[in-house]
mmCIF file of the N, C-alpha and C atoms, coordinates in Angstrom:
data_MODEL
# 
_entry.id   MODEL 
# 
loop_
_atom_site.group_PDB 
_atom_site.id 
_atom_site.type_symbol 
_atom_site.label_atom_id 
_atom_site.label_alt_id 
_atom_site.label_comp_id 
_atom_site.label_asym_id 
_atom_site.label_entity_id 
_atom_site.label_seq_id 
_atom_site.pdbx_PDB_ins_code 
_atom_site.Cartn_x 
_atom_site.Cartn_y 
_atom_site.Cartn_z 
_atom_site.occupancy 
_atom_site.B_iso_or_equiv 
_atom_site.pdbx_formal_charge 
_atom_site.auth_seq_id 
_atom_site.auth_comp_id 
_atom_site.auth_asym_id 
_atom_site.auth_atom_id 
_atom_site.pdbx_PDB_model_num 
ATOM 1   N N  . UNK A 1 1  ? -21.394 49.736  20.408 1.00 0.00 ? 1  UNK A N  1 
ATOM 2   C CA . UNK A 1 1  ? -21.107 48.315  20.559 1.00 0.00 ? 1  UNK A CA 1 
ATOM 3   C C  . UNK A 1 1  ? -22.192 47.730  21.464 1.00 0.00 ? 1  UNK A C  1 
ATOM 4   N N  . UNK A 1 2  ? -22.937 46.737  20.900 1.00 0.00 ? 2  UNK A N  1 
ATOM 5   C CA . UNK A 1 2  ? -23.830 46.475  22.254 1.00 0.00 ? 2  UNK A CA 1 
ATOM 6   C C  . UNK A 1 2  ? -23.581 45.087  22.647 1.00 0.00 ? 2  UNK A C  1 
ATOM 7   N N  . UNK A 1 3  ? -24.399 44.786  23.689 1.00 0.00 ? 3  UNK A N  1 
ATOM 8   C CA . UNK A 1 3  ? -23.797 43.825  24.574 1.00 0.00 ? 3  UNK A CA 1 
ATOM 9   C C  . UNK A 1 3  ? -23.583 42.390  24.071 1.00 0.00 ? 3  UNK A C  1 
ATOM 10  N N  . UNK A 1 4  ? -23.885 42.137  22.808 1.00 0.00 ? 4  UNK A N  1 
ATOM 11  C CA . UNK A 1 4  ? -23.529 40.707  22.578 1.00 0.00 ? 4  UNK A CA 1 
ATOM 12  C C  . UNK A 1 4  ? -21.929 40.886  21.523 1.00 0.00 ? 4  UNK A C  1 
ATOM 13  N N  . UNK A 1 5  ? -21.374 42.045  21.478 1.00 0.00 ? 5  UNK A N  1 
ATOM 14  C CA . UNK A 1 5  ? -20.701 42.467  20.705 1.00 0.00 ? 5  UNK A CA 1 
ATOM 15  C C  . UNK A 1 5  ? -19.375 42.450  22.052 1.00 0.00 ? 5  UNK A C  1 
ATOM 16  N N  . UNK A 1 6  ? -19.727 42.875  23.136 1.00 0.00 ? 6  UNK A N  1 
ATOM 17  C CA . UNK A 1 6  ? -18.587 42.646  24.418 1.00 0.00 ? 6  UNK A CA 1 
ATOM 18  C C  . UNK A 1 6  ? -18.576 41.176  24.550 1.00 0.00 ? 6  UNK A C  1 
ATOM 19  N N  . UNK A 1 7  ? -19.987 40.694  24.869 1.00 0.00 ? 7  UNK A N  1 
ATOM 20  C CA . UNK A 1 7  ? -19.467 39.189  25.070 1.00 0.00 ? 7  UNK A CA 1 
ATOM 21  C C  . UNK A 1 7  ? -18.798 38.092  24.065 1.00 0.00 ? 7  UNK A C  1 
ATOM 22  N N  . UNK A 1 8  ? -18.910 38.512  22.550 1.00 0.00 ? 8  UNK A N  1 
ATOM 23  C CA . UNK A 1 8  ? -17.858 37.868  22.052 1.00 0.00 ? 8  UNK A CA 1 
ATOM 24  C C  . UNK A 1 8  ? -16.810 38.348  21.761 1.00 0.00 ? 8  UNK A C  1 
ATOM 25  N N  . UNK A 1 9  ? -15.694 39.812  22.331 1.00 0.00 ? 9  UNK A N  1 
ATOM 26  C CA . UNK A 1 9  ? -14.902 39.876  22.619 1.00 0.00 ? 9  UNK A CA 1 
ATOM 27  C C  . UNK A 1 9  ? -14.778 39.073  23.520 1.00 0.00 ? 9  UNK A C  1 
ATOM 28  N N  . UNK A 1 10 ? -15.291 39.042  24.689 1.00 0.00 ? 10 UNK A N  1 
ATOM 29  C CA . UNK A 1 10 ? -14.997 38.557  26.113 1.00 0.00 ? 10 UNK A CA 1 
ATOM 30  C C  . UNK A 1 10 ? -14.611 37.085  25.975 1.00 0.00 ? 10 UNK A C  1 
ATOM 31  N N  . UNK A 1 11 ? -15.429 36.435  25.206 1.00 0.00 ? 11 UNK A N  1 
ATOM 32  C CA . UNK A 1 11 ? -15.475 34.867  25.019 1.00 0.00 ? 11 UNK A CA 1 
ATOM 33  C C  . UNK A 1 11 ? -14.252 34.539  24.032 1.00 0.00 ? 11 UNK A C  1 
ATOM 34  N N  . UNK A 1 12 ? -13.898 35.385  23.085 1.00 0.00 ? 12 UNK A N  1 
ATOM 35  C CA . UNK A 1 12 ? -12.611 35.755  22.503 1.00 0.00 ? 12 UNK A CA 1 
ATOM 36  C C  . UNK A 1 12 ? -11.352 35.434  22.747 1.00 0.00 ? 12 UNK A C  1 
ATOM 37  N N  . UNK A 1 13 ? -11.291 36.373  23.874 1.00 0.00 ? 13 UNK A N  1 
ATOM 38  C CA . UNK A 1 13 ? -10.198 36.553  24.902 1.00 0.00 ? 13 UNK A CA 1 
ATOM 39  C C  . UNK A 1 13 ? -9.574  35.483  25.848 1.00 0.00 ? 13 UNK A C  1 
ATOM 40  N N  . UNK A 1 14 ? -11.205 34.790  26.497 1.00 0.00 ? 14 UNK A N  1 
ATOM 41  C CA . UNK A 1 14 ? -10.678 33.756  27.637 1.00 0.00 ? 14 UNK A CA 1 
ATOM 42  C C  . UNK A 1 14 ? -10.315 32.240  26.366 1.00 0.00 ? 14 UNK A C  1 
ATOM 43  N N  . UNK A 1 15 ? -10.928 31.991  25.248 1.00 0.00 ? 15 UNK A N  1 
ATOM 44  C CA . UNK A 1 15 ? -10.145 31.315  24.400 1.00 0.00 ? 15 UNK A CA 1 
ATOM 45  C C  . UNK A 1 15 ? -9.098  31.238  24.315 1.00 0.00 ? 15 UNK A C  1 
ATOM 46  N N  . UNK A 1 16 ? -8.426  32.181  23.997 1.00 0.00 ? 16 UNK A N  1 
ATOM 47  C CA . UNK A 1 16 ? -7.187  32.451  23.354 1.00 0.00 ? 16 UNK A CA 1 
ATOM 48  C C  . UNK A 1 16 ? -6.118  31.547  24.413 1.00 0.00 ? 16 UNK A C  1 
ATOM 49  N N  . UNK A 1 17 ? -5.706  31.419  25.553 1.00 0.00 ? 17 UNK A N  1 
ATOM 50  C CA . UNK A 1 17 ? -4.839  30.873  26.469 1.00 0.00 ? 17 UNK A CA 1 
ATOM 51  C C  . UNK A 1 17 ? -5.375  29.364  26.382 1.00 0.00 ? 17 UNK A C  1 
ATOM 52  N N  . UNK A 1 18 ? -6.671  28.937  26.028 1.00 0.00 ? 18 UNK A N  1 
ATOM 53  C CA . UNK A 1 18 ? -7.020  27.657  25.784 1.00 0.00 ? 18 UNK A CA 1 
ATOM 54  C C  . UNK A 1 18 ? -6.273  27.123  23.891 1.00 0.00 ? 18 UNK A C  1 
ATOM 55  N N  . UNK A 1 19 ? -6.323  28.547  23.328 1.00 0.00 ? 19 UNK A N  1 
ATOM 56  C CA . UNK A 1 19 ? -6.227  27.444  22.049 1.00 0.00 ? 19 UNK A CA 1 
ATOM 57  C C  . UNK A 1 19 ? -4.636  27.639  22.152 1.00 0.00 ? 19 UNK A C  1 
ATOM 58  N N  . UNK A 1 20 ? -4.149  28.307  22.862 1.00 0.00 ? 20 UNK A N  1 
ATOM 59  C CA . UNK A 1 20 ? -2.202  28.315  22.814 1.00 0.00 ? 20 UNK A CA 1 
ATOM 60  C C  . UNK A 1 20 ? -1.744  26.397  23.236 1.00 0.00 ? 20 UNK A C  1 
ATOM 61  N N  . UNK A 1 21 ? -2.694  26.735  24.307 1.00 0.00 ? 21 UNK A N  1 
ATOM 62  C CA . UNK A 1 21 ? -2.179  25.292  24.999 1.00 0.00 ? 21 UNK A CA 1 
ATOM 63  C C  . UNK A 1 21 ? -2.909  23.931  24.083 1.00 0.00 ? 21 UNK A C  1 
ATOM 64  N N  . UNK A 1 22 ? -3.766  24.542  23.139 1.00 0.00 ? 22 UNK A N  1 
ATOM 65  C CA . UNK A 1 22 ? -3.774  23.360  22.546 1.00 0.00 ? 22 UNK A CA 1 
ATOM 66  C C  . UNK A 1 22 ? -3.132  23.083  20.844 1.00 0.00 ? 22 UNK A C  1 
ATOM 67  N N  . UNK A 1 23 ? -2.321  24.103  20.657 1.00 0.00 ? 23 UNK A N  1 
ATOM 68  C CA . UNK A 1 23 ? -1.401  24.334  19.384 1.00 0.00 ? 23 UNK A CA 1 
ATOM 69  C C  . UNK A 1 23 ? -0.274  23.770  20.077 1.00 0.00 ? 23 UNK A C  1 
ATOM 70  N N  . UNK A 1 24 ? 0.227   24.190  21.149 1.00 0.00 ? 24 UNK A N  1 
ATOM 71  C CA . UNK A 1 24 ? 1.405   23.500  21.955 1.00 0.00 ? 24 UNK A CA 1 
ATOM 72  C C  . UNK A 1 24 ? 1.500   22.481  21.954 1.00 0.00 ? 24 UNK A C  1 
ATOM 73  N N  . UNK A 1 25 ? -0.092  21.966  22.492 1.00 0.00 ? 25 UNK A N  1 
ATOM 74  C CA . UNK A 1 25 ? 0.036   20.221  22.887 1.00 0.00 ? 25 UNK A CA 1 
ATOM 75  C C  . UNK A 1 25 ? 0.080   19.583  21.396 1.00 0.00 ? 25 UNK A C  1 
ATOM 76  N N  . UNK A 1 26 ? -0.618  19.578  20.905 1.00 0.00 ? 26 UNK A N  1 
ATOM 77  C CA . UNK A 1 26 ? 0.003   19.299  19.314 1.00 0.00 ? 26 UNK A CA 1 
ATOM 78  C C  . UNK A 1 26 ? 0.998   19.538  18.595 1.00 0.00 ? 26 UNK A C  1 
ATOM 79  N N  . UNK A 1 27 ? 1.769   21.029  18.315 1.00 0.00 ? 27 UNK A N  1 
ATOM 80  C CA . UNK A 1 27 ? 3.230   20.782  18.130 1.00 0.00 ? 27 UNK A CA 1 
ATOM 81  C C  . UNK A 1 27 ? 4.224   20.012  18.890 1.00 0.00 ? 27 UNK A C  1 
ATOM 82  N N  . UNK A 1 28 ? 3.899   19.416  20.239 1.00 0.00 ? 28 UNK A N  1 
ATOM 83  C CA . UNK A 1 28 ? 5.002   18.528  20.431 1.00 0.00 ? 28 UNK A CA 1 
ATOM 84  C C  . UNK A 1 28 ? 4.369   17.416  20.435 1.00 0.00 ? 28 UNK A C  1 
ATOM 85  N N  . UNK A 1 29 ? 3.378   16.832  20.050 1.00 0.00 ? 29 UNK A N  1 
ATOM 86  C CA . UNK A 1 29 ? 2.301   15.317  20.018 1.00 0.00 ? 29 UNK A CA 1 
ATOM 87  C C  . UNK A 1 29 ? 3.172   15.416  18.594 1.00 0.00 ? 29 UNK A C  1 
ATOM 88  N N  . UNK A 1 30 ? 3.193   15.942  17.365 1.00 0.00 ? 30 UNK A N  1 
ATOM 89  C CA . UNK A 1 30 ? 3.962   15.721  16.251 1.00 0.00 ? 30 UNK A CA 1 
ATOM 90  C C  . UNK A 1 30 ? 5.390   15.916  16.227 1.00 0.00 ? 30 UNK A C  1 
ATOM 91  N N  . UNK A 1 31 ? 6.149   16.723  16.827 1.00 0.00 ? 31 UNK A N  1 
ATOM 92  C CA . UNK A 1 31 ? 7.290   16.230  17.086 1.00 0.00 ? 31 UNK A CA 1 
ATOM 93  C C  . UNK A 1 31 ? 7.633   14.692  17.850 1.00 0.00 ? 31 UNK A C  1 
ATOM 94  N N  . UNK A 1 32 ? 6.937   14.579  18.514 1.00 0.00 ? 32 UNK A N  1 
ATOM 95  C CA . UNK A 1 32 ? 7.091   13.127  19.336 1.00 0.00 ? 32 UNK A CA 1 
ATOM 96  C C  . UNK A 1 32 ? 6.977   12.091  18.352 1.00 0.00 ? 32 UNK A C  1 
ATOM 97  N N  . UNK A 1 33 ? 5.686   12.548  17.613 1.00 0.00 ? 33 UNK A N  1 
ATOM 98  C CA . UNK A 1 33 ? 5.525   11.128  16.609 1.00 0.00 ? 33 UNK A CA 1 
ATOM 99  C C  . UNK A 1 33 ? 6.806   11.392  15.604 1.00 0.00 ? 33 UNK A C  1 
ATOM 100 N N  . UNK A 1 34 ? 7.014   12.420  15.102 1.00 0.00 ? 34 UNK A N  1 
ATOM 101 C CA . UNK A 1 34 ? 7.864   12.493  14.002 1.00 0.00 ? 34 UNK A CA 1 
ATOM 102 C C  . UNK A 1 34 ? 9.269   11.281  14.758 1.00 0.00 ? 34 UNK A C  1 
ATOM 103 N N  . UNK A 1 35 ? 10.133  11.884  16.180 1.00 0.00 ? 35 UNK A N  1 
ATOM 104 C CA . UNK A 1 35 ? 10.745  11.177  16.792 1.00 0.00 ? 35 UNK A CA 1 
ATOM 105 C C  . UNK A 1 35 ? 10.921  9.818   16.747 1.00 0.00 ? 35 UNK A C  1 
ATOM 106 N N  . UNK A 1 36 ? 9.592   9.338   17.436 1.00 0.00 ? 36 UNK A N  1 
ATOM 107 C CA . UNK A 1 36 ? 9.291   7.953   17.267 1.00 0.00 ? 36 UNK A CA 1 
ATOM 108 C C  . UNK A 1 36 ? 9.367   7.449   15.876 1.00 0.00 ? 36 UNK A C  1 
ATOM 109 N N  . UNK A 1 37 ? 8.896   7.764   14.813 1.00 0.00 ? 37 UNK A N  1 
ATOM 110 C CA . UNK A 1 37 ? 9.083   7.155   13.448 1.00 0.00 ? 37 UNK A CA 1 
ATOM 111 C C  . UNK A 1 37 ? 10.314  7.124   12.930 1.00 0.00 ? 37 UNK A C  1 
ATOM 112 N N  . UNK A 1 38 ? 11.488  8.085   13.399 1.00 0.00 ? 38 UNK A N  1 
ATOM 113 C CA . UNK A 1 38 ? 12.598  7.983   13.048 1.00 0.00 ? 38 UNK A CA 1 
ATOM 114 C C  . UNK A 1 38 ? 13.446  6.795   13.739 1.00 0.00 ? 38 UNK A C  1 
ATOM 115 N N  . UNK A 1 39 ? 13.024  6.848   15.086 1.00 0.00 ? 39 UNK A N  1 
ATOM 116 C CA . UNK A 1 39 ? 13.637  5.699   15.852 1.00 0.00 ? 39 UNK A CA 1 
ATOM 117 C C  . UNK A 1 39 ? 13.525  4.532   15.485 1.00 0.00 ? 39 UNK A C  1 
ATOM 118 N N  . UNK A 1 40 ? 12.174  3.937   15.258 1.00 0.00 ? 40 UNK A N  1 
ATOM 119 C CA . UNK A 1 40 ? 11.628  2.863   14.390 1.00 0.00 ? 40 UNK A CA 1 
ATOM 120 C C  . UNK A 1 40 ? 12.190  2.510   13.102 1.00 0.00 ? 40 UNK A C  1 
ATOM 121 N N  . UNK A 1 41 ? 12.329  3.681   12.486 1.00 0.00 ? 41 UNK A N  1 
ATOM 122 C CA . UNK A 1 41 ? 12.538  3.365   11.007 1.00 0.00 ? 41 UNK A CA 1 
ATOM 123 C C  . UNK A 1 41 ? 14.364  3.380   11.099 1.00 0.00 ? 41 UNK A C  1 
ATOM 124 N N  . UNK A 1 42 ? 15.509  3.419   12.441 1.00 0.00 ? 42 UNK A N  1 
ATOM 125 C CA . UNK A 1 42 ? 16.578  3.673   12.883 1.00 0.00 ? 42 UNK A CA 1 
ATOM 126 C C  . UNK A 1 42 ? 16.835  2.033   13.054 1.00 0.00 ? 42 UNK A C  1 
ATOM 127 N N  . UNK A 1 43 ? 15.295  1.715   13.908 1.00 0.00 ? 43 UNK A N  1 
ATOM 128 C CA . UNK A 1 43 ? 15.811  -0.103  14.310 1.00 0.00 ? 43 UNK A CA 1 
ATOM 129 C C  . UNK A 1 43 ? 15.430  -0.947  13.505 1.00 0.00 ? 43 UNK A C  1 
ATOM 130 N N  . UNK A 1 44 ? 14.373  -0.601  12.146 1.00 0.00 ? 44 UNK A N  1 
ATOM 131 C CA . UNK A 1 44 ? 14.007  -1.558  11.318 1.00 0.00 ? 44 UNK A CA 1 
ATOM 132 C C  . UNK A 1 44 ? 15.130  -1.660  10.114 1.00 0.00 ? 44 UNK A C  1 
ATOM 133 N N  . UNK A 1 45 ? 16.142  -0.537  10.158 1.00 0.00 ? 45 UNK A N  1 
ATOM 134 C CA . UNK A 1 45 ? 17.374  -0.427  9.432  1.00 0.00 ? 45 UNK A CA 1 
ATOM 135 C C  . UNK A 1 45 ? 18.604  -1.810  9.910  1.00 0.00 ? 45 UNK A C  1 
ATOM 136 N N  . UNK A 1 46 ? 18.450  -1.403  11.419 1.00 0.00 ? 46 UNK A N  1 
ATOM 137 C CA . UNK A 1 46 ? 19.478  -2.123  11.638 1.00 0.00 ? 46 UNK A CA 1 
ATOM 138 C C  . UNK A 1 46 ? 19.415  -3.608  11.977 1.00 0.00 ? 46 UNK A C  1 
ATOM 139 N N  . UNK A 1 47 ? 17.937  -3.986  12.201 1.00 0.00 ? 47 UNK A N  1 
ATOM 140 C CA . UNK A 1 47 ? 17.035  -5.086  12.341 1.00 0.00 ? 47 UNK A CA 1 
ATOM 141 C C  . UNK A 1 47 ? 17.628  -6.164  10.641 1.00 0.00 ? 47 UNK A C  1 
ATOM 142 N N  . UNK A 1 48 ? 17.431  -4.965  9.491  1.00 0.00 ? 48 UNK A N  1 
ATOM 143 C CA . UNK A 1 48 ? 17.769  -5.822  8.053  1.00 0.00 ? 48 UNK A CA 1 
ATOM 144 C C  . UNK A 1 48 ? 18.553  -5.864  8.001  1.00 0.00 ? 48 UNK A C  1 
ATOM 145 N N  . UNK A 1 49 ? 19.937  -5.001  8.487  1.00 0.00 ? 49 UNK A N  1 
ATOM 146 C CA . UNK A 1 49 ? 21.394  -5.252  8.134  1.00 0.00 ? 49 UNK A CA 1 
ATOM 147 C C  . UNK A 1 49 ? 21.693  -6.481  8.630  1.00 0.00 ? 49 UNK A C  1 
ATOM 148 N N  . UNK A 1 50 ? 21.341  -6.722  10.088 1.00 0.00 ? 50 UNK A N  1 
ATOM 149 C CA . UNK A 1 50 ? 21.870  -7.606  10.877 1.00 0.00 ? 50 UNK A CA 1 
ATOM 150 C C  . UNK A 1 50 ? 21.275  -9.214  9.919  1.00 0.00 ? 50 UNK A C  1 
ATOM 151 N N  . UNK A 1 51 ? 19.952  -9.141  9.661  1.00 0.00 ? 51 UNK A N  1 
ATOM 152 C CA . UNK A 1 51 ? 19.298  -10.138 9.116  1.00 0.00 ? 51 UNK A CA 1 
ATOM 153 C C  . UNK A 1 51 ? 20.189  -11.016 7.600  1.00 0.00 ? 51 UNK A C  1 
ATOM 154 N N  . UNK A 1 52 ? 20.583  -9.652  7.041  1.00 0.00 ? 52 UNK A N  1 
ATOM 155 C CA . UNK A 1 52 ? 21.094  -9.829  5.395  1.00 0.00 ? 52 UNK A CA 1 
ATOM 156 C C  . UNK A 1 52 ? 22.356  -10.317 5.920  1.00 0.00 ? 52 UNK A C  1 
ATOM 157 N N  . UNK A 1 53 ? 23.262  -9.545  6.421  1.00 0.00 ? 53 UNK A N  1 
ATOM 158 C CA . UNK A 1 53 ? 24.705  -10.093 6.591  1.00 0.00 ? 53 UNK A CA 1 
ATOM 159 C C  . UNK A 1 53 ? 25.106  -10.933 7.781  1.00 0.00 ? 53 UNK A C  1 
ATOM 160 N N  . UNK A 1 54 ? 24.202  -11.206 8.789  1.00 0.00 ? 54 UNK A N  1 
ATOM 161 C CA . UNK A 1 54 ? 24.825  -12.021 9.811  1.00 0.00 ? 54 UNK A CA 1 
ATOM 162 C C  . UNK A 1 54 ? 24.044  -13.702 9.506  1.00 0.00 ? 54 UNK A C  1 
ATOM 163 N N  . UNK A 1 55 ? 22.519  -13.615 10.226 1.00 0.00 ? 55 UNK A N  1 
ATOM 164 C CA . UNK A 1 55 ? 21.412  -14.241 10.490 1.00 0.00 ? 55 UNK A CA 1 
ATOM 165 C C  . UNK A 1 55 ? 21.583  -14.974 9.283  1.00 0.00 ? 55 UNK A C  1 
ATOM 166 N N  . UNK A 1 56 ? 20.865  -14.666 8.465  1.00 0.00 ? 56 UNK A N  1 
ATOM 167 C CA . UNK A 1 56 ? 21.058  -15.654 7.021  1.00 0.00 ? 56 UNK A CA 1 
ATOM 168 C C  . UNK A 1 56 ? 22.242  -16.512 6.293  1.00 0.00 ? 56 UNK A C  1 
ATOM 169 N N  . UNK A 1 57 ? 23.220  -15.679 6.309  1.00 0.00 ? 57 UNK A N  1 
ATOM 170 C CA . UNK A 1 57 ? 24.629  -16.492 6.224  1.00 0.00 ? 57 UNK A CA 1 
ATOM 171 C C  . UNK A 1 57 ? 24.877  -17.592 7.261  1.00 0.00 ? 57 UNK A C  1 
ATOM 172 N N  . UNK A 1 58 ? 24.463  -17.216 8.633  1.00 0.00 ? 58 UNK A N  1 
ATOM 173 C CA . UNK A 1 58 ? 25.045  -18.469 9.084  1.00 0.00 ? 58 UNK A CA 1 
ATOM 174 C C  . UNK A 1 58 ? 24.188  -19.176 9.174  1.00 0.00 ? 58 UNK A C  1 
ATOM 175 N N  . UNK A 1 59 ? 22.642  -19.142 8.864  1.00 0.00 ? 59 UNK A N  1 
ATOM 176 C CA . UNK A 1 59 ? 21.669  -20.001 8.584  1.00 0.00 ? 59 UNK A CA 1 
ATOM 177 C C  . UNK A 1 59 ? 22.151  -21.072 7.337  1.00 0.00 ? 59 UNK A C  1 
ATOM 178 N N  . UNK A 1 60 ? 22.995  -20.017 6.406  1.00 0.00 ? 60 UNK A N  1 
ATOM 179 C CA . UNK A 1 60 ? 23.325  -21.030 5.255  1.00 0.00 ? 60 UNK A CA 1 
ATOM 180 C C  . UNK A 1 60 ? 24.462  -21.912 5.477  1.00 0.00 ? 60 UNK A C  1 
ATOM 181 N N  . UNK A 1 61 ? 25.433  -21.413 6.242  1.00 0.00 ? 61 UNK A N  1 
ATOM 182 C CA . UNK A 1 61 ? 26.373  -21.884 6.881  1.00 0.00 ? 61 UNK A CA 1 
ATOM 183 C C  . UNK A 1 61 ? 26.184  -23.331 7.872  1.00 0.00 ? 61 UNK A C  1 
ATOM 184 N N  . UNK A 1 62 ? 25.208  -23.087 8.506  1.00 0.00 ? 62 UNK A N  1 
ATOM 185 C CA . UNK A 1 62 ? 24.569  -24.459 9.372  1.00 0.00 ? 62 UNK A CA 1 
ATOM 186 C C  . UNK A 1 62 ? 23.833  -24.829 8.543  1.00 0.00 ? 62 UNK A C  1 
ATOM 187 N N  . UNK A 1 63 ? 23.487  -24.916 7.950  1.00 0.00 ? 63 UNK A N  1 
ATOM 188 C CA . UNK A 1 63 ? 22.497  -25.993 6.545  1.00 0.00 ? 63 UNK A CA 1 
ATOM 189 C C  . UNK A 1 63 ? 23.681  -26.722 5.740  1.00 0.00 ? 63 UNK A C  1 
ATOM 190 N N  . UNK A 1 64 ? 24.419  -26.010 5.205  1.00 0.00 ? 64 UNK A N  1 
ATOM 191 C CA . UNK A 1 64 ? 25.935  -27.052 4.972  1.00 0.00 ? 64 UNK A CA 1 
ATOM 192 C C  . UNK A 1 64 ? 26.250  -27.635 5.554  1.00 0.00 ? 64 UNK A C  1 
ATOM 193 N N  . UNK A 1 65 ? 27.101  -27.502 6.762  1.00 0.00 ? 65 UNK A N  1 
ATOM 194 C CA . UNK A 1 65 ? 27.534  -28.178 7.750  1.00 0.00 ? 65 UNK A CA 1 
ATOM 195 C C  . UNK A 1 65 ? 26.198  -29.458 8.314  1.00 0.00 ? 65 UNK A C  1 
ATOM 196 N N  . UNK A 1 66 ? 24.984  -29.190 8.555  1.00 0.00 ? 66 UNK A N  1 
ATOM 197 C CA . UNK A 1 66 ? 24.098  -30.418 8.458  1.00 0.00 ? 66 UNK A CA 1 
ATOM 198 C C  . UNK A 1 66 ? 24.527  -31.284 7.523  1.00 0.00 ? 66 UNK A C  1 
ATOM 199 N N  . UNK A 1 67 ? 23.963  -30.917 5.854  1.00 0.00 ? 67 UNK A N  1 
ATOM 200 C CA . UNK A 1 67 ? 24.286  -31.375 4.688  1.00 0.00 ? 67 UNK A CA 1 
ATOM 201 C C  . UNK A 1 67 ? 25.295  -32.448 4.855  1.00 0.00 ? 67 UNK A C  1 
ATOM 202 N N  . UNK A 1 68 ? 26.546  -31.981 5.377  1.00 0.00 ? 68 UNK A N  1 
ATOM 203 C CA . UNK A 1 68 ? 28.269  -32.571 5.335  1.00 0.00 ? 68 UNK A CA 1 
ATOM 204 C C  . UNK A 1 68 ? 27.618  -33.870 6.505  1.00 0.00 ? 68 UNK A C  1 
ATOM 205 N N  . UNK A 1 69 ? 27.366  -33.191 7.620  1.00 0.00 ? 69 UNK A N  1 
ATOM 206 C CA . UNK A 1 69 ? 27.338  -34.273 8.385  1.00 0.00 ? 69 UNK A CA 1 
ATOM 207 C C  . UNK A 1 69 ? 26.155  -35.369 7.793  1.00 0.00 ? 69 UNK A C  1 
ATOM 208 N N  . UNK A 1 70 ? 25.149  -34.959 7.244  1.00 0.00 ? 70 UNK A N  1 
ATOM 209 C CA . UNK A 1 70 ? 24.201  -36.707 7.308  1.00 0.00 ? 70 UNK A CA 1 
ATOM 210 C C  . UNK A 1 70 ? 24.783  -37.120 5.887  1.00 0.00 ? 70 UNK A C  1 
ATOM 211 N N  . UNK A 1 71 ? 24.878  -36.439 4.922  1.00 0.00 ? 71 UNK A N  1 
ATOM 212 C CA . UNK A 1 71 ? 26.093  -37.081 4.172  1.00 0.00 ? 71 UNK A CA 1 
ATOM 213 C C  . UNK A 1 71 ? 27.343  -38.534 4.252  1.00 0.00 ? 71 UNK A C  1 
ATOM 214 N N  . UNK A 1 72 ? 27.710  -37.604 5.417  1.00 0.00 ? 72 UNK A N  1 
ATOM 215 C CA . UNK A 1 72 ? 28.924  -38.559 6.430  1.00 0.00 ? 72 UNK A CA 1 
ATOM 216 C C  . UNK A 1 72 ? 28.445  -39.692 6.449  1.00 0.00 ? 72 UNK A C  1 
ATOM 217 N N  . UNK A 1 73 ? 26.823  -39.647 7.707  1.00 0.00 ? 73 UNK A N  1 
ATOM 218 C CA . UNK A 1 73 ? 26.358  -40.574 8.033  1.00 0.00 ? 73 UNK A CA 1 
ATOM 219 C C  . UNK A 1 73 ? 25.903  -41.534 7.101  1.00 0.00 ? 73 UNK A C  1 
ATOM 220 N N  . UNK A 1 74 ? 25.385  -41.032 6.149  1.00 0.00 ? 74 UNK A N  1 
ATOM 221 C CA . UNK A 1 74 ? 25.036  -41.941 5.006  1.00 0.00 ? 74 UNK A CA 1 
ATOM 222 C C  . UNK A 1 74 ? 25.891  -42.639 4.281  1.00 0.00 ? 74 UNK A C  1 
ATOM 223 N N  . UNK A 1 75 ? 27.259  -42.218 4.203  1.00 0.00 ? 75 UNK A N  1 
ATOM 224 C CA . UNK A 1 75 ? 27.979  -42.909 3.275  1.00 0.00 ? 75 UNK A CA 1 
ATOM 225 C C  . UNK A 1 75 ? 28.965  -44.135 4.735  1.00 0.00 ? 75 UNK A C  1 
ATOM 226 N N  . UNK A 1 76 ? 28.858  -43.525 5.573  1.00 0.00 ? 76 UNK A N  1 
ATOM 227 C CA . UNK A 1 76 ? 29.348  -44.598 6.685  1.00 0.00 ? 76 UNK A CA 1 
ATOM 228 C C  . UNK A 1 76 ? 28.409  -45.421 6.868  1.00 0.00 ? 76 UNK A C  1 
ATOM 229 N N  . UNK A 1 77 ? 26.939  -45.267 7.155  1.00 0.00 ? 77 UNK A N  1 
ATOM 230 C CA . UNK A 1 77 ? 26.028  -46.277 7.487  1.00 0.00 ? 77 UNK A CA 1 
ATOM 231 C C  . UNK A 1 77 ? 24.614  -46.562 6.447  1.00 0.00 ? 77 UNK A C  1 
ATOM 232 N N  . UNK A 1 78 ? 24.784  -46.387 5.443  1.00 0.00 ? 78 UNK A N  1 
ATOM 233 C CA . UNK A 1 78 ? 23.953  -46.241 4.486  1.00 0.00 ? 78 UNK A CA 1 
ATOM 234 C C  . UNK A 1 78 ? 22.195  -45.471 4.807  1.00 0.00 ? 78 UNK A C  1 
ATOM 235 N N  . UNK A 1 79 ? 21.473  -45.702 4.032  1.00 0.00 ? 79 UNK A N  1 
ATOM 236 C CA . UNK A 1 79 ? 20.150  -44.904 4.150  1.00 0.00 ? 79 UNK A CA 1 
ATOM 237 C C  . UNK A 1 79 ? 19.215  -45.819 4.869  1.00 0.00 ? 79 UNK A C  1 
ATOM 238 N N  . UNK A 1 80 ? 18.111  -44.990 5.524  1.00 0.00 ? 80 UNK A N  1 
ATOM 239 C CA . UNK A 1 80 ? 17.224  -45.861 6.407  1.00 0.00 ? 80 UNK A CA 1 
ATOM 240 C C  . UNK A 1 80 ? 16.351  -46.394 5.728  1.00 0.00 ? 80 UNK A C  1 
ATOM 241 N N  . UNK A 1 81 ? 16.710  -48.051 5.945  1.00 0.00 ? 81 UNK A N  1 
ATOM 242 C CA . UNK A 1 81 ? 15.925  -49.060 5.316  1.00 0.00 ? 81 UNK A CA 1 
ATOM 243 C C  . UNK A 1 81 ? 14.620  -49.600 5.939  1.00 0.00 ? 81 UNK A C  1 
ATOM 244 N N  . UNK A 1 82 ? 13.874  -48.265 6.518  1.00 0.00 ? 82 UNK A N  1 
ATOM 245 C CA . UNK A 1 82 ? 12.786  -48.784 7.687  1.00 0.00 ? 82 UNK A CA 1 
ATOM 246 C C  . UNK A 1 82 ? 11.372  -49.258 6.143  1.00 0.00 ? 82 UNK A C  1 
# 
């Protein structure tokens, strides 16, 4: 074995505890993201429910009720004759 044959064992070796810690730091950098995308994709769920069945209905709900009222006004005080 000659000597450039030890030193890349040697250089080998002191790697190895560097590339653990950097398989580590990446298996949990992708668990984290995986996390985060679930959370996101948890509040953009409940972000549309709320939108479809609450938000919009009573958007339509107060657009009637406008409707009714200048209605009112119009047939009590007729249209603006400016």
């Amino acid at each position: 074995m000659s000597i450039f044959d030890k030193l890349g064992d040697i250089a080998e070796k002191a790697a190895r505890p560097a590339q653990n810690v950097l398989t580590g730091y990446l298996q949990a950098k992708i668990r984290n993201t995986e996390a985060n995308d679930a959370l996101k994709a948890n509040t953009l769920m409940r972000v549309g429910e709320t939108l479809i069945g609450e938000t919009i209905p009573n958007a339509i709900d107060a657009e009637k009720v406008r409707r009714t009222n200048y209605d009112n006004l119009v047939s009590q005080y007729g249209t603006n004759r400016f």
